[in-house]
TORBASE-222820 format. One record per residue (C-alpha): residue in one letter; x, y, z. Coordinates in nm, 3 decimals. Each point is the difference from the previous one (the first is absolute). Example, Ala and Ser with C-alpha at 12.3 -4.5 7.8 and 13.67 -1.06 7.14 Angstrom:
2
<site><resn>A</resn><east>1.230</east><north>-0.450</north><up>0.780</up></site>
<site><resn>S</resn><east>0.137</east><north>0.344</north><up>-0.066</up></site>
END
This chain:
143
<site><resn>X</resn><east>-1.513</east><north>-1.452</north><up>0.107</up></site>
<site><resn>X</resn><east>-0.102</east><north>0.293</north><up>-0.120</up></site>
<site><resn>X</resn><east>0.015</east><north>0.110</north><up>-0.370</up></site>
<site><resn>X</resn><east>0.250</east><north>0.250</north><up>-0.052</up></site>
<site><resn>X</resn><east>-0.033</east><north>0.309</north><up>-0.223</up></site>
<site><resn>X</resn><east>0.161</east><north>0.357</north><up>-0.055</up></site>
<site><resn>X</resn><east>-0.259</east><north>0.120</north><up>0.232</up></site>
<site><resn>X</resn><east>0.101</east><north>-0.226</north><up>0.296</up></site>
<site><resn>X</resn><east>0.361</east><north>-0.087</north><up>-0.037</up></site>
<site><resn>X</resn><east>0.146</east><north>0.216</north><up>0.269</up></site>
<site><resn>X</resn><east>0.090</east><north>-0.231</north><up>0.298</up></site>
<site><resn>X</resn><east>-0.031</east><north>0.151</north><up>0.357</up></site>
<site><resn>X</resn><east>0.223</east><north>-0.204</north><up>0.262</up></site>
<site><resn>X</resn><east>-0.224</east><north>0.103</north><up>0.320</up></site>
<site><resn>X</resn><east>0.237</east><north>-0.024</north><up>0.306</up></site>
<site><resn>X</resn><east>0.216</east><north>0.238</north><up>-0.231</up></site>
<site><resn>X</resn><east>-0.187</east><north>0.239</north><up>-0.095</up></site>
<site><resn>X</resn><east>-0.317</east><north>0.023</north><up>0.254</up></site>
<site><resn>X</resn><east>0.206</east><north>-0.094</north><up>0.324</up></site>
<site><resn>X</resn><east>0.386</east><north>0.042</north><up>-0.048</up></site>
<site><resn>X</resn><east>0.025</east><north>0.320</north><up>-0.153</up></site>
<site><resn>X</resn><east>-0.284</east><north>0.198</north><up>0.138</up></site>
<site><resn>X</resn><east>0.153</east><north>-0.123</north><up>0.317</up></site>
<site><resn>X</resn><east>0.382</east><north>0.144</north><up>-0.067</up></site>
<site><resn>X</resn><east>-0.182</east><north>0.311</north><up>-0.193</up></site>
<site><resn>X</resn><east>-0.250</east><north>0.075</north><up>0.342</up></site>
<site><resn>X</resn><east>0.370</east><north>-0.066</north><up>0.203</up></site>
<site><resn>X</resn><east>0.192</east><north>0.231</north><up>-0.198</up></site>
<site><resn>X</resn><east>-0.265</east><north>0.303</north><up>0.021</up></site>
<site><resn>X</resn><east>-0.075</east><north>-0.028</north><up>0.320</up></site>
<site><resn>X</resn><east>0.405</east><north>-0.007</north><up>0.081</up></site>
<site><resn>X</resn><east>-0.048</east><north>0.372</north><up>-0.170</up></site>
<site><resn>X</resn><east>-0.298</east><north>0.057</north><up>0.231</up></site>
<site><resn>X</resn><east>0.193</east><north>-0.091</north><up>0.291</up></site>
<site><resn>X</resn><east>0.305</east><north>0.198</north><up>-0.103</up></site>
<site><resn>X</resn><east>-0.230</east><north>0.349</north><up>-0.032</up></site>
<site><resn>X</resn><east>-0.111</east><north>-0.075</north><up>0.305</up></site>
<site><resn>X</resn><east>0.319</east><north>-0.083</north><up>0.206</up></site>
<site><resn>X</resn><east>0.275</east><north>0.121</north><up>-0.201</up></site>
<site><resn>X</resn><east>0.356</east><north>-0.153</north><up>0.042</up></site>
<site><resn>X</resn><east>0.279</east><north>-0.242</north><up>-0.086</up></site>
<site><resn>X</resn><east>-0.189</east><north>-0.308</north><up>0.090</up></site>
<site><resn>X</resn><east>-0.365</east><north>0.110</north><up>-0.215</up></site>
<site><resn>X</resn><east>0.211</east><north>0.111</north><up>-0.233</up></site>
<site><resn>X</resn><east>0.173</east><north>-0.334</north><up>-0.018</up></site>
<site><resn>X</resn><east>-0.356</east><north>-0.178</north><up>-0.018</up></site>
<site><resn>X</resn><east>-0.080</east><north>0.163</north><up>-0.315</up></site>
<site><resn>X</resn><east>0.353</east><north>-0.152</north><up>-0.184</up></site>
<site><resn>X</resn><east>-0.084</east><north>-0.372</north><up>0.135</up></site>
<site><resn>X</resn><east>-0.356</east><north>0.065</north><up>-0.102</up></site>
<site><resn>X</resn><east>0.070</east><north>0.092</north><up>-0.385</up></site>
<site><resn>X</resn><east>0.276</east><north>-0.259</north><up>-0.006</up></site>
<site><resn>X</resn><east>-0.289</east><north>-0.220</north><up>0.109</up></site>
<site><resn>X</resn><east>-0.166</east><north>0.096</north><up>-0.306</up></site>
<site><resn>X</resn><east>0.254</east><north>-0.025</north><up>-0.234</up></site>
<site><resn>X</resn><east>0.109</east><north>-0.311</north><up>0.104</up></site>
<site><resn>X</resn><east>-0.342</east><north>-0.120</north><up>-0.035</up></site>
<site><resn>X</resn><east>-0.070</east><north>0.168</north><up>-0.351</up></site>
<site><resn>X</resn><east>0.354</east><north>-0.119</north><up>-0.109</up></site>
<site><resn>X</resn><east>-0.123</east><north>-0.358</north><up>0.123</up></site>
<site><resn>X</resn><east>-0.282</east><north>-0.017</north><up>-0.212</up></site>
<site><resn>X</resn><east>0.202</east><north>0.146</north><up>-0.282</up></site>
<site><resn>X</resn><east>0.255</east><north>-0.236</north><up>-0.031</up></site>
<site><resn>X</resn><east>-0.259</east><north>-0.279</north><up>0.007</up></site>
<site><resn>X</resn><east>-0.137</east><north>0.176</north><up>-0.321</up></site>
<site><resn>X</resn><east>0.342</east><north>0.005</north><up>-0.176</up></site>
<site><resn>X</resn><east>0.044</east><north>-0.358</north><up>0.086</up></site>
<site><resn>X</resn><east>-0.313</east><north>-0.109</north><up>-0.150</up></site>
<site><resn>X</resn><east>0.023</east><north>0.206</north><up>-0.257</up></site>
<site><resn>X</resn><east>0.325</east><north>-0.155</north><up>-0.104</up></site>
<site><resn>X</resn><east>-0.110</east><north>-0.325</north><up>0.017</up></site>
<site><resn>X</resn><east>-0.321</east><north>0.115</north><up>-0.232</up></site>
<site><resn>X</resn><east>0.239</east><north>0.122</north><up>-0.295</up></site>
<site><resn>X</resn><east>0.178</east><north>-0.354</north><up>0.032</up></site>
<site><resn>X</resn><east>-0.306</east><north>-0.238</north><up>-0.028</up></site>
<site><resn>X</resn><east>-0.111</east><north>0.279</north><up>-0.281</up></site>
<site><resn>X</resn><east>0.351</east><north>-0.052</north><up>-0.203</up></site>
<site><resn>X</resn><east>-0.051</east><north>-0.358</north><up>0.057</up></site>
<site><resn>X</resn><east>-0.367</east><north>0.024</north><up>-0.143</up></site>
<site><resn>X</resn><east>0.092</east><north>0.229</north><up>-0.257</up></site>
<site><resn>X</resn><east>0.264</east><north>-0.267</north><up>-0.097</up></site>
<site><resn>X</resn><east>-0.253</east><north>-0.276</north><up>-0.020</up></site>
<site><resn>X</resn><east>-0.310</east><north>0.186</north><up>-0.207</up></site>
<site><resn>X</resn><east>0.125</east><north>0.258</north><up>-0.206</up></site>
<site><resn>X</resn><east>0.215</east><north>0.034</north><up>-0.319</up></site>
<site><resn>X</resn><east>0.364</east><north>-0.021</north><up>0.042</up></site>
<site><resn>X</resn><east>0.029</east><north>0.371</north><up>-0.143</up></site>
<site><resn>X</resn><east>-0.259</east><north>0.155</north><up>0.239</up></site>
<site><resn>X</resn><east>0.147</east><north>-0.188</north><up>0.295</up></site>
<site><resn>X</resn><east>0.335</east><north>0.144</north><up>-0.050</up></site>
<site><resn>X</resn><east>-0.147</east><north>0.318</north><up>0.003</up></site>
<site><resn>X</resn><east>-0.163</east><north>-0.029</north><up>0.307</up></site>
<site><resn>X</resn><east>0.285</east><north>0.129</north><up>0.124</up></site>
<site><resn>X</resn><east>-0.064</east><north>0.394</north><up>-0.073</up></site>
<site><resn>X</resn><east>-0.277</east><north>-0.069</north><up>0.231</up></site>
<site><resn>X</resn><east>-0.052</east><north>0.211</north><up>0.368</up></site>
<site><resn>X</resn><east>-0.034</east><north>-0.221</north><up>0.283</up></site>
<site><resn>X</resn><east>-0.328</east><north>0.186</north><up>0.035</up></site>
<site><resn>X</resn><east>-0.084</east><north>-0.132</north><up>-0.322</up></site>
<site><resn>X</resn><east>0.107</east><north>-0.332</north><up>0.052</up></site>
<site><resn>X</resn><east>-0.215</east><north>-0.002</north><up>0.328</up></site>
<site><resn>X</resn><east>-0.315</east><north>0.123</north><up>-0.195</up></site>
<site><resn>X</resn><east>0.027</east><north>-0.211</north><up>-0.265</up></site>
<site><resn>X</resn><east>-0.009</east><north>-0.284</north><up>0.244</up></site>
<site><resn>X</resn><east>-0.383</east><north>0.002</north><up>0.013</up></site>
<site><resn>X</resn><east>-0.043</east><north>-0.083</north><up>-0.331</up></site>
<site><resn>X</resn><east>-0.129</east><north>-0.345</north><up>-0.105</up></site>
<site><resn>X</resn><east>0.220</east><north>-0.197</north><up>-0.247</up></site>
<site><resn>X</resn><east>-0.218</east><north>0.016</north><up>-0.297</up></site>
<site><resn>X</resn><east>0.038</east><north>0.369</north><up>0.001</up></site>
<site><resn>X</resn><east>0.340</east><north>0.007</north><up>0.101</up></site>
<site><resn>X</resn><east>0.157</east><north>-0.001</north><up>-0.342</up></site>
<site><resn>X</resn><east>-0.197</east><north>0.308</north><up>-0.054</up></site>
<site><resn>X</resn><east>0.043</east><north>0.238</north><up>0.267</up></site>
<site><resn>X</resn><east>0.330</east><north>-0.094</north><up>0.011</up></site>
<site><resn>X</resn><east>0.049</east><north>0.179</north><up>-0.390</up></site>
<site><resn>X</resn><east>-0.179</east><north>0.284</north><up>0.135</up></site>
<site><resn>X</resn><east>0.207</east><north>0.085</north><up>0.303</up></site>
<site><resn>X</resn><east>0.291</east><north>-0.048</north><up>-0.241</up></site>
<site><resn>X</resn><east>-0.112</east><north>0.251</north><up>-0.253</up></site>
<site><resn>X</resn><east>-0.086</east><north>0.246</north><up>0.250</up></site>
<site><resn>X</resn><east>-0.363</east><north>-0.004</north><up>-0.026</up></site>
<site><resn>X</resn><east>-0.054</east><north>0.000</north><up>0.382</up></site>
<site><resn>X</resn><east>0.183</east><north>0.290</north><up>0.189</up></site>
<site><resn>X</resn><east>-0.098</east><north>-0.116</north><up>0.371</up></site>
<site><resn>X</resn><east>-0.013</east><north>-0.363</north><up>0.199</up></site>
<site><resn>X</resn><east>-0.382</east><north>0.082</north><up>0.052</up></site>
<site><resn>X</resn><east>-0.105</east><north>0.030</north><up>-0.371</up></site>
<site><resn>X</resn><east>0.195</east><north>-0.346</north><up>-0.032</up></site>
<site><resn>X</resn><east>-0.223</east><north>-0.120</north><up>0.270</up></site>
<site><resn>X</resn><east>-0.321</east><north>0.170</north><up>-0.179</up></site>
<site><resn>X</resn><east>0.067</east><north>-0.106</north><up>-0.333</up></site>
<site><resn>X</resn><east>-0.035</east><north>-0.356</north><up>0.167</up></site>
<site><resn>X</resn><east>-0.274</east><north>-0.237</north><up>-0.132</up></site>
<site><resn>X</resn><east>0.067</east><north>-0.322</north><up>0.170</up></site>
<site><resn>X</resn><east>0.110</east><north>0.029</north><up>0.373</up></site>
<site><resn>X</resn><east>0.270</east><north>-0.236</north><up>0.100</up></site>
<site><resn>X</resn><east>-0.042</east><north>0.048</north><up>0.412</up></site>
<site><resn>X</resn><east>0.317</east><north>0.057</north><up>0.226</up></site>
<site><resn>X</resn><east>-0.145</east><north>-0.102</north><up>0.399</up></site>
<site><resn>X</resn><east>0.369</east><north>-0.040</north><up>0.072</up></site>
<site><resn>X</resn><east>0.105</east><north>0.343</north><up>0.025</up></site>
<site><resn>X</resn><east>-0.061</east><north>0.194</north><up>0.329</up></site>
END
C-alpha cells in the first residue's frame, strides 16, 4: 500500500461519492426542473422524495462516520492505556472526539508527546494535530 501522509489521508469511497450522490443530487434538481416546467401536486411531490433521497443518503454516510469514529476513540483509549503515563492517560479524557480522531495518525514513539501538547492546549484544531505529525501511523480502514 501506499504510504500515508497529511497530504493524502482523505479517503474517497467512489460508488459514494462519484456515482450515488451525484446520482440522487442530478434526481433531485431535475425533480425542480420538472416541477417549473409542469407545475402541480405530483412534481411537486417529486421534489420531497427527491431531497429525502438525499438526506437519506447523506445521513447514510454520516452515521457510518459516527460509527467509525466511535470505534477510533475506543482503540485510542485502549492505546493510550497501553503507551502513555497513567496521569496523561487519565486525562485523555478532556479530549474532543475530533482530537482523539487526529491524534490517531500519530506513530507510538511520538505519541507520548503530542499527546502533552493537545492536553496543554498547544494545538487549537484536529488539522494542526495532524500537521504537527512527524511519524505517520496510516489508517486504510476508514472509508
Amino acid at each position: 500500500m501506499k504510504t500515508q501522509s497529511f497530504e493524502n489521508h482523505t479517503r474517497w469511497d467512489p460508488p459514494f461519492h462519484f456515482f450515488v450522490m451525484p446520482v440522487l443530487l442530478i434526481n433531485f434538481f431535475w425533480a425542480i426542473v420538472l416541477c417549473v416546467q409542469a407545475p402541480g401536486a405530483t412534481s411537486a411531490w417529486w421534489i420531497v422524495v427527491s431531497f429525502a433521497l438525499v438526506m437519506l443518503g447523506l445521513f447514510a454516510r454520516i452515521n457510518a462516520l459516527r460509527v467509525q469514529d466511535r470505534l477510533i476513540r475506543l482503540e485510542e483509549r485502549l492505546r493510550y492505556q497501553q503507551l502513555l503515563p497513567p496521569a496523561l492517560a487519565a486525562q485523555m479524557n478532556t479530549l474532543t472526539p475530533s482530537q482523539i480522531c487526529a491524534l490517531r495518525f500519530a506513530s507510538d514513539d511520538e505519541l507520548e508527546q503530542l499527546a502533552g501538547q493537545v492536553v496543554a492546549g498547544k494545538f487549537d484544531k484536529p488539522k494542526n494535530i495532524k500537521q504537527a505529525i512527524t511519524n505517520w501511523r496510516a489508517d486504510f480502514h476508514r472509508v
